[in-house]
Residue frames as qw, qx, qy, qz and C-alpha x, y, z in Angstrom:
[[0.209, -0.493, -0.652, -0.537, 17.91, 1.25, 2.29],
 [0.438, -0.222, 0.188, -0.851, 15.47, 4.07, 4.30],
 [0.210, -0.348, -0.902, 0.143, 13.00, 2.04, 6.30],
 [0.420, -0.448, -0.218, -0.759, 9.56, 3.78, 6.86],
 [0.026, -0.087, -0.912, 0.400, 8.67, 2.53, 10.23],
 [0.321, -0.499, -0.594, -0.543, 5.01, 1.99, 10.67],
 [0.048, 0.028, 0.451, -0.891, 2.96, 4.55, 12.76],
 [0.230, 0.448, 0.733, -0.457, -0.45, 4.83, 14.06],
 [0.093, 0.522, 0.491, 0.691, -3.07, 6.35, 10.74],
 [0.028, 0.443, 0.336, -0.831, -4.09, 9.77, 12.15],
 [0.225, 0.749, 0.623, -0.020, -7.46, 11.32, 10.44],
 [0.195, -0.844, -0.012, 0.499, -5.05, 14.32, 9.93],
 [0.012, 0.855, -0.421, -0.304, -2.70, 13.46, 7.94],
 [0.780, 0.437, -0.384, -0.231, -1.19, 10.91, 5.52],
 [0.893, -0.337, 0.101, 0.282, 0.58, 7.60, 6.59],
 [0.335, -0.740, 0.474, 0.339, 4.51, 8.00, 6.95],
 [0.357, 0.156, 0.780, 0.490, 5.88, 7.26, 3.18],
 [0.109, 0.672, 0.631, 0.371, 2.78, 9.15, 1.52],
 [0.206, -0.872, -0.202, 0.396, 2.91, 12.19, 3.66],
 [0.229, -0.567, 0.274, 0.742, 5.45, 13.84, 1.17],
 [0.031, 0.340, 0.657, 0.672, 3.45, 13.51, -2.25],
 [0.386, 0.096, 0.013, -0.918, 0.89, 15.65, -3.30],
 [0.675, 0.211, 0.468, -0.530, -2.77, 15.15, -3.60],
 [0.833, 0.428, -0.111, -0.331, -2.85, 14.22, -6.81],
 [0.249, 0.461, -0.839, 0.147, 0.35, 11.57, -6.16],
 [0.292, -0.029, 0.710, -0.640, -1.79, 10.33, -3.36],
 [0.792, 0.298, 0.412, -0.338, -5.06, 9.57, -5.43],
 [0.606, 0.448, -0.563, -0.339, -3.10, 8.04, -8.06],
 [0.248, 0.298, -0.878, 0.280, -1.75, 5.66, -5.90],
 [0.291, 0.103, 0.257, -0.916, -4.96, 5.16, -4.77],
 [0.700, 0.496, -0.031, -0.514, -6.68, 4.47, -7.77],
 [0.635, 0.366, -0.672, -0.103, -3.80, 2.05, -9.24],
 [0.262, -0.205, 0.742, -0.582, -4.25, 0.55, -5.61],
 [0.624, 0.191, 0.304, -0.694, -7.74, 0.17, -5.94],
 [0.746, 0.485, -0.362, -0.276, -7.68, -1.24, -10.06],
 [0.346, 0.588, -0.730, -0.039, -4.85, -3.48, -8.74],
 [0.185, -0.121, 0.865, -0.451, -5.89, -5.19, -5.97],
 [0.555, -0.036, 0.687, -0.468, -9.24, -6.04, -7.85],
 [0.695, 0.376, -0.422, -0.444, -8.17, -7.66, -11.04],
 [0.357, 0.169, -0.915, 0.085, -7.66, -10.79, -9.48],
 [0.321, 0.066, 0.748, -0.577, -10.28, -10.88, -7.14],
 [0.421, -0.186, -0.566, -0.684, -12.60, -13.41, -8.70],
 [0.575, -0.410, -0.704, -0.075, -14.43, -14.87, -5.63],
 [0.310, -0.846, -0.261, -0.345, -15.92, -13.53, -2.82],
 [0.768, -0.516, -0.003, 0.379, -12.91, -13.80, -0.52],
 [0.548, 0.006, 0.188, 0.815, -10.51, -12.32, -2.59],
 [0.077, -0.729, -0.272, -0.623, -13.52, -9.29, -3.83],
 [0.616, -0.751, -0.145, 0.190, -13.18, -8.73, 0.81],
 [0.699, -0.277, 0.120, 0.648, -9.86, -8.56, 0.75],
 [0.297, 0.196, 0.193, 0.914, -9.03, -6.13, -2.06],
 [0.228, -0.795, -0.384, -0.411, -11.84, -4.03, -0.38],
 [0.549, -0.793, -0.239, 0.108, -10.58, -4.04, 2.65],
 [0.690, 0.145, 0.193, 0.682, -6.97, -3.97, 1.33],
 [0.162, 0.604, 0.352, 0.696, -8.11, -0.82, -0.57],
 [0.357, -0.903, -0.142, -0.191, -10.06, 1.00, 2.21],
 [0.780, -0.477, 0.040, 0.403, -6.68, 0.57, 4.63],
 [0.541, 0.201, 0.233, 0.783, -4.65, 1.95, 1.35],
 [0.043, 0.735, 0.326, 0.593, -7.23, 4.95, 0.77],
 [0.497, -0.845, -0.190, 0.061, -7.57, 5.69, 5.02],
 [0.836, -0.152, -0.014, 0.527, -3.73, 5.80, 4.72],
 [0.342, 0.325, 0.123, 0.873, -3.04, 8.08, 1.99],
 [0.016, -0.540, -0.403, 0.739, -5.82, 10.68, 4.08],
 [0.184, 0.067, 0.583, 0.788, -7.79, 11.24, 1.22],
 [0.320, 0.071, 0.323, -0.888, -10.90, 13.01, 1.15],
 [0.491, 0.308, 0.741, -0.340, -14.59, 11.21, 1.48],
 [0.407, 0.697, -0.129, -0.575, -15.41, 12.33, -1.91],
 [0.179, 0.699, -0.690, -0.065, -12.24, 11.18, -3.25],
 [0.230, -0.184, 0.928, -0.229, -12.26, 7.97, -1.65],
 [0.617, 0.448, 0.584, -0.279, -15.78, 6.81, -2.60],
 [0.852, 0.470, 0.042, -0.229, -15.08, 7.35, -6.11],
 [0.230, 0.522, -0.819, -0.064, -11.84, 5.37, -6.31],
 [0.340, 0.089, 0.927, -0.132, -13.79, 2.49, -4.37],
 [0.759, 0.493, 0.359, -0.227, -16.53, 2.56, -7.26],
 [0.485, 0.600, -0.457, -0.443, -13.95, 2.64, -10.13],
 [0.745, -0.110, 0.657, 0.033, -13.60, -0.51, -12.07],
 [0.340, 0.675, -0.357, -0.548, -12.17, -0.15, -15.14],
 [0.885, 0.437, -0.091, -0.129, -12.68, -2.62, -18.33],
 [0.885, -0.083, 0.276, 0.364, -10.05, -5.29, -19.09],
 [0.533, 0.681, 0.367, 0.344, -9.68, -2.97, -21.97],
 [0.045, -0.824, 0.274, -0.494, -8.41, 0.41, -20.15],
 [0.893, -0.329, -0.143, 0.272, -6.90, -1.48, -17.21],
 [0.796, 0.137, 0.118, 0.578, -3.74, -1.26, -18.82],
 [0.224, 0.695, 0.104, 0.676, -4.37, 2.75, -19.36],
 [0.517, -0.776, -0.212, -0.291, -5.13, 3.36, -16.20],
 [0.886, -0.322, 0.021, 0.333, -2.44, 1.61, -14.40],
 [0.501, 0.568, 0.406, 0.511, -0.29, 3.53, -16.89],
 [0.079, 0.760, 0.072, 0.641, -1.38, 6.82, -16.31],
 [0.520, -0.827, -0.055, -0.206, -1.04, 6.55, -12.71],
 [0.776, -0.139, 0.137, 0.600, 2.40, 5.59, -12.43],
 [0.407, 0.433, 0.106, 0.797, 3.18, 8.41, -14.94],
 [0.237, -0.765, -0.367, -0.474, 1.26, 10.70, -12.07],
 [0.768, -0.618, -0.167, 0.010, 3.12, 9.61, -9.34],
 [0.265, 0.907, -0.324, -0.049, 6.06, 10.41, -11.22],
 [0.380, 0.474, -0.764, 0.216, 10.18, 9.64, -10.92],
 [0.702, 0.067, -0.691, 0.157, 11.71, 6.57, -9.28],
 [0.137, 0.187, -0.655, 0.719, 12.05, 7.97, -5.90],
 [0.680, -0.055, 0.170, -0.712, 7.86, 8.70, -5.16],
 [0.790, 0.037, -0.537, -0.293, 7.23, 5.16, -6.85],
 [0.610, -0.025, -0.719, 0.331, 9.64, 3.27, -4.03],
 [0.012, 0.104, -0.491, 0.865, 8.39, 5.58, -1.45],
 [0.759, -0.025, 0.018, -0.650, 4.78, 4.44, -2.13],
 [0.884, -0.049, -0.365, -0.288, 5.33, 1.29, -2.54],
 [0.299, 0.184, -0.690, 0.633, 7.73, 0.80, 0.88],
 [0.242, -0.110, 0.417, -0.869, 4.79, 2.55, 2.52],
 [0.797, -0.133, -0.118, -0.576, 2.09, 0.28, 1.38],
 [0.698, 0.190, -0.679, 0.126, 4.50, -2.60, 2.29],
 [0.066, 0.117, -0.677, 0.723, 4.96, -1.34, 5.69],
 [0.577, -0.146, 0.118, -0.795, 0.99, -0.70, 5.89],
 [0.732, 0.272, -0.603, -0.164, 0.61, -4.33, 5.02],
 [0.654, -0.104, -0.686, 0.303, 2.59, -5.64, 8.14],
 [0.181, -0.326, 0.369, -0.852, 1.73, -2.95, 10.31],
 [0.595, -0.072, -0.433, -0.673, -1.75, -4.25, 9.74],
 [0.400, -0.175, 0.898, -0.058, -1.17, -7.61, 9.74],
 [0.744, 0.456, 0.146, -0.466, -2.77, -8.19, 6.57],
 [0.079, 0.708, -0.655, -0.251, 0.32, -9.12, 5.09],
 [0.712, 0.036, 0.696, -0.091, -0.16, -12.83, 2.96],
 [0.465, -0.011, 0.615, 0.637, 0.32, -14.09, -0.19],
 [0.295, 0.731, 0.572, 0.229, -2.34, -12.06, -1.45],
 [0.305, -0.873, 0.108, 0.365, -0.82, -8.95, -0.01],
 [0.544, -0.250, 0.593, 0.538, 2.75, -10.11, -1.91],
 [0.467, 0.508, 0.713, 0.125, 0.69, -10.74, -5.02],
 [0.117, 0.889, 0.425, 0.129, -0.37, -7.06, -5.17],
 [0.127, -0.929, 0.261, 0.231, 2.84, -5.50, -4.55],
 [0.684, -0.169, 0.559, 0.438, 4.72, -7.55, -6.41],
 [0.469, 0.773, 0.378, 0.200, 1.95, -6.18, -9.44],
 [0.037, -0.986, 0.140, 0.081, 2.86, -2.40, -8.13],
 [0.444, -0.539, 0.434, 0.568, 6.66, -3.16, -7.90],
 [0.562, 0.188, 0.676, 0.438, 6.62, -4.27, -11.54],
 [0.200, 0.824, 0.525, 0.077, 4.33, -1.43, -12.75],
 [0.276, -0.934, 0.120, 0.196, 6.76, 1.26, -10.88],
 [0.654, 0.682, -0.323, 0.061, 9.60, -0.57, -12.51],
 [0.362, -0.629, 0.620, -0.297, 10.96, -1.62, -9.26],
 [0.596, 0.158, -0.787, -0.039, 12.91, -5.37, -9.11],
 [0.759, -0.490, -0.360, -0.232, 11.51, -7.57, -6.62],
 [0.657, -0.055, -0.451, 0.602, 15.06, -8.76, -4.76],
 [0.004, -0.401, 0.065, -0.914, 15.09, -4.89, -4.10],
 [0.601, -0.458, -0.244, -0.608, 11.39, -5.24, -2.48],
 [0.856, -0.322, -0.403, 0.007, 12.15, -8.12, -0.46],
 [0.426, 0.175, -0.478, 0.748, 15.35, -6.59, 1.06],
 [0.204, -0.327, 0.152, -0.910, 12.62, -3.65, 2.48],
 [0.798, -0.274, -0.383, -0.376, 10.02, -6.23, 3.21],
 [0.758, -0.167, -0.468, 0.423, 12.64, -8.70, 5.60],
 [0.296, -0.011, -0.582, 0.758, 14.03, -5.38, 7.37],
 [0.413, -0.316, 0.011, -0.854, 10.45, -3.73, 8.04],
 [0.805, -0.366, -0.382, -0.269, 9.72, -7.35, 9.67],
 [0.569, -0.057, -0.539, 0.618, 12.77, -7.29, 11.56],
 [0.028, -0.199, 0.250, -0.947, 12.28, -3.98, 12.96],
 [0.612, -0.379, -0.228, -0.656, 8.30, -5.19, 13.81],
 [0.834, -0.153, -0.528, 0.046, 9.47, -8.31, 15.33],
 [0.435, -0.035, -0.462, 0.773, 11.75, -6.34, 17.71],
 [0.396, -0.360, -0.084, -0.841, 9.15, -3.51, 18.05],
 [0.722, -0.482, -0.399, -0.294, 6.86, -6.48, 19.41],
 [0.782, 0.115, -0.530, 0.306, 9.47, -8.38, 21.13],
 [0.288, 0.129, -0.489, 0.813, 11.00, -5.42, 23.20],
 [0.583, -0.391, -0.167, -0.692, 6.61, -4.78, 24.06],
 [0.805, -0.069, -0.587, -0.049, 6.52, -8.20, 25.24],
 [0.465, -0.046, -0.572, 0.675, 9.72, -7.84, 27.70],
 [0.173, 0.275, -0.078, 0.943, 7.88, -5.13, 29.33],
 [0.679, -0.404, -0.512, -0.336, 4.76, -6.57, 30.25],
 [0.521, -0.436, 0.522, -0.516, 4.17, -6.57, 34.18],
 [0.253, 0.183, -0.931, 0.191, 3.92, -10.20, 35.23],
 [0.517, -0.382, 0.045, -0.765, 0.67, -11.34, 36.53]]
Protein backbone atom coordinates (compact mmCIF):
# COMPACT_ATOMS: atom_id res chain seq x y z
CA UNK A 1 0.00 0.00 0.00
CA UNK A 2 1.16 3.88 -1.26
CA UNK A 3 1.38 5.95 1.89
CA UNK A 4 0.61 9.73 1.37
CA UNK A 5 2.88 11.26 3.87
CA UNK A 6 1.47 14.32 5.45
CA UNK A 7 2.83 17.80 4.35
CA UNK A 8 2.45 21.29 5.41
CA UNK A 9 -1.35 22.87 3.59
CA UNK A 10 0.06 25.54 1.22
CA UNK A 11 -2.68 28.36 0.11
CA UNK A 12 -1.43 27.25 -3.40
CA UNK A 13 -2.24 24.19 -3.89
CA UNK A 14 -4.14 21.06 -2.78
CA UNK A 15 -3.02 18.71 0.12
CA UNK A 16 -0.83 15.65 -1.13
CA UNK A 17 -3.61 12.82 -2.07
CA UNK A 18 -6.11 15.55 -3.55
CA UNK A 19 -3.61 17.37 -5.62
CA UNK A 20 -4.29 14.93 -8.60
CA UNK A 21 -8.24 15.24 -8.94
CA UNK A 22 -9.91 17.83 -10.57
CA UNK A 23 -11.96 20.64 -9.29
CA UNK A 24 -14.95 19.18 -9.50
CA UNK A 25 -13.43 15.71 -7.71
CA UNK A 26 -12.22 18.09 -5.09
CA UNK A 27 -15.66 19.83 -4.26
CA UNK A 28 -17.33 16.61 -4.26
CA UNK A 29 -15.30 15.36 -1.72
CA UNK A 30 -15.89 18.32 -0.06
CA UNK A 31 -19.42 18.41 -0.01
CA UNK A 32 -19.83 14.51 0.95
CA UNK A 33 -17.18 15.66 3.65
CA UNK A 34 -19.14 18.37 4.77
CA UNK A 35 -22.96 16.26 4.65
CA UNK A 36 -20.93 13.51 6.40
CA UNK A 37 -19.34 14.77 9.14
CA UNK A 38 -22.68 16.61 10.14
CA UNK A 39 -25.26 13.91 10.27
CA UNK A 40 -24.27 12.87 13.50
CA UNK A 41 -23.47 15.93 15.04
CA UNK A 42 -26.37 16.37 17.39
CA UNK A 43 -24.83 18.50 20.22
CA UNK A 44 -22.83 21.31 20.33
CA UNK A 45 -19.50 19.49 20.57
CA UNK A 46 -19.90 17.25 17.93
CA UNK A 47 -21.78 20.50 15.53
CA UNK A 48 -17.50 22.12 16.51
CA UNK A 49 -15.99 19.34 15.48
CA UNK A 50 -17.58 18.52 12.11
CA UNK A 51 -17.02 22.32 11.50
CA UNK A 52 -13.81 22.36 12.21
CA UNK A 53 -13.28 18.83 10.77
CA UNK A 54 -14.84 20.29 7.57
CA UNK A 55 -12.98 23.65 7.36
CA UNK A 56 -9.41 21.51 7.70
CA UNK A 57 -11.06 19.10 4.82
CA UNK A 58 -12.17 22.21 2.56
CA UNK A 59 -8.51 24.34 3.41
CA UNK A 60 -6.97 21.00 2.23
CA UNK A 61 -8.59 20.27 -0.93
CA UNK A 62 -7.55 24.38 -1.87
CA UNK A 63 -10.84 25.22 -2.84
CA UNK A 64 -11.99 28.50 -3.67
CA UNK A 65 -13.74 31.08 -0.98
CA UNK A 66 -16.85 30.95 -2.93
CA UNK A 67 -16.77 27.33 -3.15
CA UNK A 68 -16.00 26.73 0.31
CA UNK A 69 -18.68 28.93 1.94
CA UNK A 70 -21.29 27.25 0.09
CA UNK A 71 -20.35 23.68 0.99
CA UNK A 72 -20.12 24.96 4.75
CA UNK A 73 -23.87 26.25 4.41
CA UNK A 74 -25.15 23.04 2.72
CA UNK A 75 -27.28 20.84 4.83
CA UNK A 76 -29.21 18.63 3.10
CA UNK A 77 -32.69 16.95 4.40
CA UNK A 78 -32.65 13.44 5.89
CA UNK A 79 -34.53 12.94 2.73
CA UNK A 80 -31.73 13.80 -0.05
CA UNK A 81 -28.84 12.89 2.26
CA UNK A 82 -28.74 9.69 0.72
CA UNK A 83 -28.73 11.54 -2.94
CA UNK A 84 -26.22 13.58 -2.24
CA UNK A 85 -23.76 11.30 -0.73
CA UNK A 86 -24.56 9.27 -3.86
CA UNK A 87 -23.93 11.65 -6.37
CA UNK A 88 -20.70 12.59 -5.00
CA UNK A 89 -19.06 9.40 -4.92
CA UNK A 90 -20.34 8.88 -8.51
CA UNK A 91 -18.30 12.43 -9.13
CA UNK A 92 -15.28 11.44 -7.70
CA UNK A 93 -15.41 8.55 -9.82
CA UNK A 94 -13.40 4.87 -10.07
CA UNK A 95 -11.86 3.02 -7.13
CA UNK A 96 -8.50 4.50 -7.35
CA UNK A 97 -9.65 8.61 -6.68
CA UNK A 98 -12.08 7.19 -3.89
CA UNK A 99 -8.89 5.47 -1.85
CA UNK A 100 -6.79 8.34 -2.75
CA UNK A 101 -9.25 10.74 -1.02
CA UNK A 102 -9.96 8.93 1.56
CA UNK A 103 -5.99 7.97 2.54
CA UNK A 104 -5.58 11.73 2.26
CA UNK A 105 -8.25 12.75 4.62
CA UNK A 106 -6.91 9.94 6.92
CA UNK A 107 -3.50 11.28 6.80
CA UNK A 108 -5.03 14.98 7.31
CA UNK A 109 -6.66 13.61 10.40
CA UNK A 110 -3.29 12.58 12.12
CA UNK A 111 -1.30 15.12 10.64
CA UNK A 112 -3.64 17.38 12.52
CA UNK A 113 -4.01 15.63 15.42
CA UNK A 114 -7.61 15.60 15.29
CA UNK A 115 -7.65 12.08 14.84
CA UNK A 116 -10.43 10.30 17.61
CA UNK A 117 -13.18 8.26 17.56
CA UNK A 118 -15.11 10.82 15.99
CA UNK A 119 -12.56 11.24 13.26
CA UNK A 120 -12.79 7.06 12.75
CA UNK A 121 -16.56 7.43 12.82
CA UNK A 122 -16.47 9.67 9.70
CA UNK A 123 -14.16 7.75 7.67
CA UNK A 124 -15.30 4.69 8.42
CA UNK A 125 -18.93 6.45 6.87
CA UNK A 126 -16.66 7.58 3.65
CA UNK A 127 -14.85 4.15 3.45
CA UNK A 128 -18.24 2.43 3.24
CA UNK A 129 -19.80 5.00 0.84
CA UNK A 130 -16.54 4.63 -1.59
CA UNK A 131 -17.00 0.93 -1.20
CA UNK A 132 -13.76 0.57 0.49
CA UNK A 133 -13.45 -2.44 3.44
CA UNK A 134 -12.35 -1.16 6.63
CA UNK A 135 -9.33 -3.94 7.43
CA UNK A 136 -8.01 -2.27 4.13
CA UNK A 137 -8.37 1.35 5.94
CA UNK A 138 -6.83 0.36 9.03
CA UNK A 139 -3.75 -1.23 7.34
CA UNK A 140 -3.20 2.73 5.85
CA UNK A 141 -4.27 4.23 9.10
CA UNK A 142 -1.46 1.95 11.47
CA UNK A 143 1.35 2.67 8.71
CA UNK A 144 0.60 6.58 8.36
CA UNK A 145 0.98 6.43 12.37
CA UNK A 146 4.04 4.56 12.17
CA UNK A 147 5.66 6.74 9.76
CA UNK A 148 4.33 9.98 12.17
CA UNK A 149 5.59 8.37 15.21
CA UNK A 150 9.09 8.05 13.63
CA UNK A 151 8.72 11.45 11.86
CA UNK A 152 8.28 12.78 15.59
CA UNK A 153 10.61 10.48 17.22
CA UNK A 154 13.68 11.05 14.85
CA UNK A 155 12.52 15.34 15.68
CA UNK A 156 12.85 14.56 19.20
CA UNK A 157 16.52 12.89 18.88
CA UNK A 158 17.60 16.07 17.44
CA UNK A 159 16.69 18.51 19.85
CA UNK A 160 19.82 20.47 21.32
CA UNK A 161 19.93 19.70 25.03
CA UNK A 162 19.34 22.51 27.33
Amino acid sequence: TRVVAPQQLSPNSPLQGFDTLDDVQRYAIGALAVVLLHQHATDLNGIAFARTHSLCILDALNLRNNQRDALLALDPSVDSRDAVVSQCVSLIGEMPHRALALQAMLALSLATGTYDARSRAFLTAVAFHFGIDWPSVADVELAIAVHLFVQATSSQQKLPMT
